[in-house]
FIFITOR-880573 format. One record per residue (C-alpha): z, y, x. Coordinates in nm, 4 decimals. Layout:
<rs>
         z         y         x
         Z         Y         X
...
</rs>
This chain:
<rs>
         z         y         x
   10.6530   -6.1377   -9.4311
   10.4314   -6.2567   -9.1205
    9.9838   -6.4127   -9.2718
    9.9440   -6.7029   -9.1707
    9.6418   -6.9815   -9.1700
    9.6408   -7.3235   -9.2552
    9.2999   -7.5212   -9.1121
    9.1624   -7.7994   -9.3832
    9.2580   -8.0772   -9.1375
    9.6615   -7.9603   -9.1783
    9.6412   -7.9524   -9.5532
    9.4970   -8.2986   -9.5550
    9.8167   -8.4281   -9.4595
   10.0309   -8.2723   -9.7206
    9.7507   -8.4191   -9.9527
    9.8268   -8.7260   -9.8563
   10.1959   -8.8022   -9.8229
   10.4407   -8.6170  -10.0361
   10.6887   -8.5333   -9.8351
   10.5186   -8.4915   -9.5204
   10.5414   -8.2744   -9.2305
   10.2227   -8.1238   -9.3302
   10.3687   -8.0722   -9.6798
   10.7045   -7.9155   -9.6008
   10.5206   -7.6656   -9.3728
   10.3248   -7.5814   -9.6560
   10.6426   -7.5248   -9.8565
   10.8198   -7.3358   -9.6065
   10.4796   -7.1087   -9.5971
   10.5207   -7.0420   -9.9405
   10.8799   -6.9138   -9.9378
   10.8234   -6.7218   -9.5607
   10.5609   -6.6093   -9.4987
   10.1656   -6.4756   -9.6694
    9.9371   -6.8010   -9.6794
    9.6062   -6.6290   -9.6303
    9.2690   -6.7371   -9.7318
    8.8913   -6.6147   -9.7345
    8.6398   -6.7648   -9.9561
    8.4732   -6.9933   -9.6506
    8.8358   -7.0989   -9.5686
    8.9209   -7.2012   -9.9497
    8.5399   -7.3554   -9.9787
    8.6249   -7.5903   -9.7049
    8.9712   -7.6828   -9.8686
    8.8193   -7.7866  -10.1469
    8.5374   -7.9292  -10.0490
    8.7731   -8.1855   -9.8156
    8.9790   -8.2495  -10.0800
    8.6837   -8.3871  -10.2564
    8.5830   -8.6307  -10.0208
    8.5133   -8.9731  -10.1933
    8.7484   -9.1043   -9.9039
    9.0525   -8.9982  -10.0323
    9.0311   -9.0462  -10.3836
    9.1795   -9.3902  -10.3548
    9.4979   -9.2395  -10.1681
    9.5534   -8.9654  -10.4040
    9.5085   -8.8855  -10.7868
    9.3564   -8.5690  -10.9472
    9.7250   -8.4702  -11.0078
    9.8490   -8.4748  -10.6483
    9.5267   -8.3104  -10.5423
    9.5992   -8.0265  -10.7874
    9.9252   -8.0017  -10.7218
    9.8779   -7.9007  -10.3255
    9.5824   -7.6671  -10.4358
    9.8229   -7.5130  -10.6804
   10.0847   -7.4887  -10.3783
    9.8131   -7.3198  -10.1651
    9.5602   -7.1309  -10.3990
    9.8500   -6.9259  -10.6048
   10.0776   -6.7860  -10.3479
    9.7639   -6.6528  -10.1157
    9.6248   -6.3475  -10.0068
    9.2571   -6.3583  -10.0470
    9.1100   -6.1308   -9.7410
    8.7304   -6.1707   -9.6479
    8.6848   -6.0852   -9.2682
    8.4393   -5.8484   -9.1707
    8.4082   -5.9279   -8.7714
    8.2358   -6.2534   -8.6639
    8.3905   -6.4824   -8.4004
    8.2242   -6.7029   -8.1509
    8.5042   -6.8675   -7.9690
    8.5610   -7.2039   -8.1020
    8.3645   -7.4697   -7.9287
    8.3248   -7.6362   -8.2964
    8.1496   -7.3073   -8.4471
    8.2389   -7.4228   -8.8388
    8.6045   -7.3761   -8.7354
    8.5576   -7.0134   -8.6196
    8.5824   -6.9129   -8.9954
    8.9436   -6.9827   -8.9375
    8.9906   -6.7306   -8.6569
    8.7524   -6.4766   -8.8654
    9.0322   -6.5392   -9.1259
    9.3124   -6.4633   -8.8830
    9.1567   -6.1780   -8.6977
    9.1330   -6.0164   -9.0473
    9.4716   -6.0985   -9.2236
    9.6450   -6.0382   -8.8785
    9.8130   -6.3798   -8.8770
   10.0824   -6.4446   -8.6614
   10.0282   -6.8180   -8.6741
    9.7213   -7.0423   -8.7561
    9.8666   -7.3998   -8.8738
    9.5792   -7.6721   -8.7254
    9.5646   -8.0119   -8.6700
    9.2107   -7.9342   -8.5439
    9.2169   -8.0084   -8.1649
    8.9238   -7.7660   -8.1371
    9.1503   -7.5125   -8.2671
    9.4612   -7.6208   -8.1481
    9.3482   -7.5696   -7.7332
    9.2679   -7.2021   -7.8304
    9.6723   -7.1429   -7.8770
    9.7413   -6.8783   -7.8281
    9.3946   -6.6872   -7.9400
    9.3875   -6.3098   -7.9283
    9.8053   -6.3236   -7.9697
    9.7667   -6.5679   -8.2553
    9.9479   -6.8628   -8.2252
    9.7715   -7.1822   -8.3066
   10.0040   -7.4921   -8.3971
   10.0407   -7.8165   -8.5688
   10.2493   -7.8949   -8.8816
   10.5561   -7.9696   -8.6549
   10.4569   -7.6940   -8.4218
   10.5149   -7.4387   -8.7193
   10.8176   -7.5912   -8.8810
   10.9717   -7.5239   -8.5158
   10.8546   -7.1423   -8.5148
   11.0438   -7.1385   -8.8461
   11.3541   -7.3150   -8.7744
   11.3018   -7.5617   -9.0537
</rs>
């Protein structure tokens, strides 16, 4: 089965509309393919989900719920090789996280990510961009 990446910015979709195309990417991830994280990667997850902003659009259940859907399933790899070639430089943890797993596909809805595609043969797409790869 192919690593992939999800960016923070994807996953807050799937937080916040079951249902969503954000949401049924992560689901297909689950069943196709290796949903990779590093410790940075997983930091950032959860420190987004903990925004005060979003706490009156989703309960402590649903926030569990999509961390569950994420956190159990994963590979946890820590890179070893730094990357400079994101023009937002806290978003290059994501291609460290790539480079190391040997994803196939980042999932993004980070725009600073997203004009990388494709990075070093890794394809960088949206939600909908990845359910498309997939056939789903």
């Amino acid at each position: 089965m192919p690593n992939i990446v999800f960016d923070a910015s994807s996953l807050v979709g799937a937080l916040l509309r079951e249902g969503s195309v954000p949401e049924r990417a992560l689901i297909v991830a689950r069943a196709r393919d290796v949903i990779c994280l590093s410790a940075a990667v997983a930091e950032e997850i959860r420190s987004v989900f903990s925004r005060p902003k979003f706490h009156r659009y989703v309960t402590t259940r649903r926030t569990e719920q999509v961390v569950d859907l994420l956190l159990t399933a994963a590979l946890h790899i820590e890179p070893t090789e730094k990357v400079a070639d994101c023009r937002d430089p806290t978003d290059n943890k994501y291609l460290e996280l790539a480079l190391a797993a040997q994803a196939e596909v980042i999932v993004a809805s980070d725009s600073d990510l997203l004009v990388l595609d494709p990075w070093r043969g890794v394809r960088i797409v949206t939600p909908a961009g990845y359910l498309a790869l997939r056939g789903a």
